[in-house]
C-alpha positions as a printed NumPy array, in Angstrom:
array([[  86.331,    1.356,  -92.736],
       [  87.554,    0.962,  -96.378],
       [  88.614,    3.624,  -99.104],
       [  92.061,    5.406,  -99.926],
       [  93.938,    7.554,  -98.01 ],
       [  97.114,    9.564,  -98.901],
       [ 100.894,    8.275,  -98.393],
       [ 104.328,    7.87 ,  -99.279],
       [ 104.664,    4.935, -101.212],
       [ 107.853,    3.366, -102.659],
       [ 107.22 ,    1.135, -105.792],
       [ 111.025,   -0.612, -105.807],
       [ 114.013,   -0.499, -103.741],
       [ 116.387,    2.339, -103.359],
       [ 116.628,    5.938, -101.283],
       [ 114.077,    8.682, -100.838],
       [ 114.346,    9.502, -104.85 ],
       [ 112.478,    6.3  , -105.373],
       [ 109.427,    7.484, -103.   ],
       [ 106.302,    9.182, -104.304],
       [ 103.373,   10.792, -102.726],
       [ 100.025,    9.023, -103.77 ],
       [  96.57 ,    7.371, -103.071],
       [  96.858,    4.169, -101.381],
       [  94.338,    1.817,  -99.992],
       [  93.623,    2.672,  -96.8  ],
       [  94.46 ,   -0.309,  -94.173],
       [  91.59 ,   -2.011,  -92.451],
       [  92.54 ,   -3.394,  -88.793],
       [  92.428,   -7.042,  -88.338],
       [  92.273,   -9.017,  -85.713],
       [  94.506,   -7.452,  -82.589],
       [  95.234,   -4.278,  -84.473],
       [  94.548,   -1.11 ,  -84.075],
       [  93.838,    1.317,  -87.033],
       [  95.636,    4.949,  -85.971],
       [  95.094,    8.298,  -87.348],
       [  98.53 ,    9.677,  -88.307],
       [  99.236,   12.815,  -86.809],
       [ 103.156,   12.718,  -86.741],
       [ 105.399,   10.12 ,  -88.284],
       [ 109.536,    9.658,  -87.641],
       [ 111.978,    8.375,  -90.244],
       [ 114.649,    6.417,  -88.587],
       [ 118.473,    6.951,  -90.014],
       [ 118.861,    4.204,  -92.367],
       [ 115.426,    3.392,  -92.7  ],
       [ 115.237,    2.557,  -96.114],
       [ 118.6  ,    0.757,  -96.815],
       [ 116.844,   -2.353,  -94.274],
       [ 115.811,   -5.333,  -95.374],
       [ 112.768,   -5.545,  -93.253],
       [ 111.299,   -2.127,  -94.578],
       [ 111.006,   -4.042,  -98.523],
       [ 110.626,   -7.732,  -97.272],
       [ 108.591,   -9.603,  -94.801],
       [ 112.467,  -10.627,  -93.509],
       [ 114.974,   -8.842,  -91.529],
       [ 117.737,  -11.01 ,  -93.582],
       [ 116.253,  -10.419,  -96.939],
       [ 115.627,  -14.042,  -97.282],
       [ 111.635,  -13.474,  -97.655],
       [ 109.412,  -12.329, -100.583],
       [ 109.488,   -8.473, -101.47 ],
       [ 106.653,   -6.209,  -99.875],
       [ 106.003,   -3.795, -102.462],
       [ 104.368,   -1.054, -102.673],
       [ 106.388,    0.143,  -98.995],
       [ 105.116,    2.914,  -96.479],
       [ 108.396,    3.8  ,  -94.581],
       [ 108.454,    5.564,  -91.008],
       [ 107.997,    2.798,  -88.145],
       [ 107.298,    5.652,  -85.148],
       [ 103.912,    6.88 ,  -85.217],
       [ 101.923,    9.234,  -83.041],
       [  98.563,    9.529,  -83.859],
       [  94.791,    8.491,  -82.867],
       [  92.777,    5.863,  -82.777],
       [  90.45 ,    5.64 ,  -85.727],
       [  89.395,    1.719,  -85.369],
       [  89.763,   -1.588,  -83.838],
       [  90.363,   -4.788,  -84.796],
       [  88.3  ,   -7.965,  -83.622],
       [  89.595,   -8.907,  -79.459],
       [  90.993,   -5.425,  -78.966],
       [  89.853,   -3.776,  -76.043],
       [  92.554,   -1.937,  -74.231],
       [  91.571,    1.239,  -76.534],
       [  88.961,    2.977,  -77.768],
       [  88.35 ,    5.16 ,  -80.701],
       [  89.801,    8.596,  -80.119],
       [  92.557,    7.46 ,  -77.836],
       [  95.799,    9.402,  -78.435],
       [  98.331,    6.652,  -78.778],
       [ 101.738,    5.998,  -79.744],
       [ 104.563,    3.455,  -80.442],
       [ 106.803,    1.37 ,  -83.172],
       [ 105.87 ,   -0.803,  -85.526],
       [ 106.887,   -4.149,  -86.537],
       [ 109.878,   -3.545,  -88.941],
       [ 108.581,   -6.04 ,  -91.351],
       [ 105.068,   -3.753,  -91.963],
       [ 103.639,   -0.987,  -93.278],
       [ 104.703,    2.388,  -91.449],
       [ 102.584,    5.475,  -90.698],
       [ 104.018,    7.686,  -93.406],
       [ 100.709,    7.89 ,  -94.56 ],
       [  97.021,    9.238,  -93.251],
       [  96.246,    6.019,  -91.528],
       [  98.288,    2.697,  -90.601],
       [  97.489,   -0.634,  -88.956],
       [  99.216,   -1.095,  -85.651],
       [  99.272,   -4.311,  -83.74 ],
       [  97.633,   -3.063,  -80.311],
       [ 100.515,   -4.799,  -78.629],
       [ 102.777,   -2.117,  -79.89 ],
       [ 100.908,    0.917,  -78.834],
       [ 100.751,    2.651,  -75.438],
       [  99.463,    6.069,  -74.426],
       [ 100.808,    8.731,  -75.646],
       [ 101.962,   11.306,  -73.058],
       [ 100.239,   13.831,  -71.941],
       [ 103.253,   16.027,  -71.409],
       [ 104.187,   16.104,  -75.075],
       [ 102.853,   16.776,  -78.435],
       [ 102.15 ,   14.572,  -81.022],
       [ 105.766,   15.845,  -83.06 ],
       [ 107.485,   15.353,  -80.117],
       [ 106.228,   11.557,  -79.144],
       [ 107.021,   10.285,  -82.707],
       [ 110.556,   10.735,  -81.956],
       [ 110.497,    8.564,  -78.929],
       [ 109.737,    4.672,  -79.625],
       [ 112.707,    3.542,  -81.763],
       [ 115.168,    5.372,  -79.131],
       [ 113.804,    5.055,  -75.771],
       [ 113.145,    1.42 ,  -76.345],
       [ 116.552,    1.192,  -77.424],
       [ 117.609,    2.716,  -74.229],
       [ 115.507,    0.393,  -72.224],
       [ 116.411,   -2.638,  -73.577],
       [ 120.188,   -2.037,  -73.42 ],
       [ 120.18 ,   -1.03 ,  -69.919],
       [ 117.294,   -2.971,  -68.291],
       [ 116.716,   -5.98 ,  -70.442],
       [ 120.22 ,   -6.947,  -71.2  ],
       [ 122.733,   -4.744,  -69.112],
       [ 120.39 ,   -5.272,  -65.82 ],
       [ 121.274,   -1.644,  -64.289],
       [ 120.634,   -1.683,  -60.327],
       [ 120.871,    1.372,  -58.689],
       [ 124.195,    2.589,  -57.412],
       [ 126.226,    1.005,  -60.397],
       [ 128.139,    3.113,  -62.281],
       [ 127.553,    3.866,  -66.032],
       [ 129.731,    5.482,  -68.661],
       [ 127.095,    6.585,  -71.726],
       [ 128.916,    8.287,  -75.092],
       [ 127.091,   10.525,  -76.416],
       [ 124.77 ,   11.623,  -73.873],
       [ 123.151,   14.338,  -75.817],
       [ 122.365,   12.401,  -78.998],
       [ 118.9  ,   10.799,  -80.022],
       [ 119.778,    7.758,  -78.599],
       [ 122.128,    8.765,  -75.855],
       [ 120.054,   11.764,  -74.056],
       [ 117.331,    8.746,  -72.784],
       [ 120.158,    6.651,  -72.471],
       [ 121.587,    9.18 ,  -69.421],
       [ 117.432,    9.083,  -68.042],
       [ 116.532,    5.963,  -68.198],
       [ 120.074,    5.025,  -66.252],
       [ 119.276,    7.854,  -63.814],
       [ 115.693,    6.681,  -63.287],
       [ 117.067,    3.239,  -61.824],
       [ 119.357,    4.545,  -60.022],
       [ 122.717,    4.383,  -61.818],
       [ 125.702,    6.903,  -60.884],
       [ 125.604,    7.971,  -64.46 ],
       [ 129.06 ,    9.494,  -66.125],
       [ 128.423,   10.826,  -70.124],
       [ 130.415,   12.079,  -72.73 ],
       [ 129.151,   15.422,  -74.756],
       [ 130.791,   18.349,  -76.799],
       [ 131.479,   20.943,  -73.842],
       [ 128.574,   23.133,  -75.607],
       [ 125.65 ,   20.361,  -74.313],
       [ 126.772,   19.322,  -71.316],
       [ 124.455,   21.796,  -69.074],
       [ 121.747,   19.645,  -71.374],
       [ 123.245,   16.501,  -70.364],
       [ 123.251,   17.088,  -66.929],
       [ 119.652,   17.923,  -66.807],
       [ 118.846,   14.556,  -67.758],
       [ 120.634,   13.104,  -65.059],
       [ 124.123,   12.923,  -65.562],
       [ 126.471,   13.803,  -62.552],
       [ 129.522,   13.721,  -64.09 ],
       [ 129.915,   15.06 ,  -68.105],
       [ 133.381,   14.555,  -69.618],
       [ 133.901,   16.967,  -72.927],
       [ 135.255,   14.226,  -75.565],
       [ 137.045,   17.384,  -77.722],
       [ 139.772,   18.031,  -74.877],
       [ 139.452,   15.137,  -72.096],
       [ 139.873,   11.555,  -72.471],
       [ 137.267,    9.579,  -70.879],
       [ 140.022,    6.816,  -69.648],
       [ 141.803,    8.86 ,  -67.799],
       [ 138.506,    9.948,  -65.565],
       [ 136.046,    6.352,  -65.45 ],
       [ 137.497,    3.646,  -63.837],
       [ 135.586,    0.052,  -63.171],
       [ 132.086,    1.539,  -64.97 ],
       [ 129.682,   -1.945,  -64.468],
       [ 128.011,   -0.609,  -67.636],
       [ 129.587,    1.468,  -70.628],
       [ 126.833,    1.757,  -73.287],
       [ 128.408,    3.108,  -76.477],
       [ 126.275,    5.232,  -79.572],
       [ 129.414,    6.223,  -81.109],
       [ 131.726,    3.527,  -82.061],
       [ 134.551,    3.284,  -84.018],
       [ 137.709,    4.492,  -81.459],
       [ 135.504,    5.339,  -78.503],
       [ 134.33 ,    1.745,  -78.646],
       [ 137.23 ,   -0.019,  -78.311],
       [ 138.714,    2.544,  -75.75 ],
       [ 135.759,    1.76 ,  -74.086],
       [ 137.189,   -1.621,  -72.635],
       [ 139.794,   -0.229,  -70.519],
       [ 137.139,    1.335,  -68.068],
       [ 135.025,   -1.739,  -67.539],
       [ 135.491,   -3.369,  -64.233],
       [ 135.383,   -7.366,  -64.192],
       [ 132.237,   -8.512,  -64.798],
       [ 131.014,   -5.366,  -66.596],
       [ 128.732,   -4.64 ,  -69.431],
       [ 129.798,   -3.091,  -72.751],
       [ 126.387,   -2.118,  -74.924],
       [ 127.132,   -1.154,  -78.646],
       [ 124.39 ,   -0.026,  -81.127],
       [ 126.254,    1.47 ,  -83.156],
       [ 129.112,   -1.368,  -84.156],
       [ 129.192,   -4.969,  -82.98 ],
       [ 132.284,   -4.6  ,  -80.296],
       [ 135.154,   -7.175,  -81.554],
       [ 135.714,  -10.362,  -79.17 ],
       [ 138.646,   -9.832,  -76.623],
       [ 140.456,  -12.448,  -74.969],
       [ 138.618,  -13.564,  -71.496],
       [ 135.468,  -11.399,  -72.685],
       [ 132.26 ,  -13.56 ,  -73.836],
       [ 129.769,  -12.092,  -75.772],
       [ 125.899,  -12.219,  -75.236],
       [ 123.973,  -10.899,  -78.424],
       [ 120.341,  -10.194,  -78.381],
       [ 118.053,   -8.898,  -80.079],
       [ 113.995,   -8.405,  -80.462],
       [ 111.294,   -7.879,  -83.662],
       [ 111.084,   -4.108,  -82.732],
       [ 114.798,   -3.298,  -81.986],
       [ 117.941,   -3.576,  -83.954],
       [ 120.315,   -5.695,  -82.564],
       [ 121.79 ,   -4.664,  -79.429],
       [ 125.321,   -6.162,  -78.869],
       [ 126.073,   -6.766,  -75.357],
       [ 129.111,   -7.961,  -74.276],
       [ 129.903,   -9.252,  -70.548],
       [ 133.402,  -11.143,  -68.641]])
């Protein structure tokens, strides 16, 4: 398949004034990929000001990539495959993020490895499953991959009914975590029907004076809450920040990781 296709486009580095609507080549899969039909796309806060979205780097060390197509969560379907792909099939509604360092699918049609894609529900609408990738694998990987959540330990989540903190608070109740969440007094009825047992309003409670020896805090808020957020840890416990890296304290070793589809995750264990 070869011809243009409508996108967003940015021509040199900067903020949204410095993207423009235009024809673009449309991509043609290659080997492994997948070529997907937009039907919703999801700008990620901060998007634009990364060095992976206008270099083939995440440090900025590599060669510009210019003309850009921001927006790396895509819902869409599948319009085309790539040589050795065979876990999908043209019109396959699919989903998932792409590789920072690419192309995104604020545009008619992008490129996706196949390794990034999966199913897309069949519960939700196209809208609603762009908003999903970037987050819930967030949550994932800072409770499963690097926190290692078992059920019946207790976790503290702040923010539990923000983007990143409301599948925070499921994914921790889906393995089996006692799960404890801060939220304005107005959400927490939300909050709770994700899974939380306990909600704490952060405008009039302090969250240290109610969580004691949490084996997992995992922080989206930062700044004060973060550091507060050591005094409720038992020994041995897990402090997840994605919002700032959390500052070395004594007899506390830290354990930084970090993937090609996530940013950085600090995790910090005794």
């Amino acid at each position: 398949m070869s011809g243009t296709m409508h996108a967003v486009c940015g021509h040199r580095r900067g903020g949204p004034e410095e993207l423009v609507y235009e024809l673009a080549p449309r991509p043609v899969p290659g080997p492994g990929e997948v070529l997907v039909e937009v039907r919703a796309a999801s700008v990620t806060t901060g998007e634009l000001g990364w060095d992976a979205t206008w270099t083939d780097s995440f440090d900025g060390s590599g060669g510009p990539r210019l003309p850009i197509v921001p927006s790396k969560e895509v819902s869409g379907v599948v319009a085309g495959l790539g040589e050795g792909v065979t876990d999908f099939a043209p019109g396959d509604e699919v989903y998932g993020l792409i590789p920072f360092t690419r192309d995104g699918a604020a545009a008619e049609y992008v490129a996706v490895p196949a390794a990034v894609l999966a199913a897309k529900p069949r519960s939700l609408d196209h809208e609603r499953t762009a908003a999903l990738p970037l987050a819930g694998l967030t949550a994932w990987q800072g409770l499963a991959a690097h926190a290692g959540v078992a059920p019946g330990q207790r976790v503290l989540v702040h923010g539990g009914a923000g983007g990143v903190g409301s599948f925070v608070v499921q994914v921790a109740a889906a393995l089996g975590a006692e799960v404890t969440a801060t939220a304005a007094a107005r959400d927490a009825d939300f909050v709770r029907g994700l899974g939380a047992e306990t909600v704490i309003d952060y405008t009039g409670r302090r969250f240290e004076d109610e969580v004691k020896d949490a084996d997992v805090v995992f922080d989206t808020v930062g700044g004060d809450t973060l550091d507060r957020s050591w005094r409720v840890l038992r020994p041995g416990g897990v402090l997840v920040g994605i919002v700032a890296r959390p500052y070395r304290r004594p007899g506390w070793t830290p354990a930084v990781c970090s993937s090609s589809w996530s940013p950085t995750v600090p995790v910090w264990t005794s």
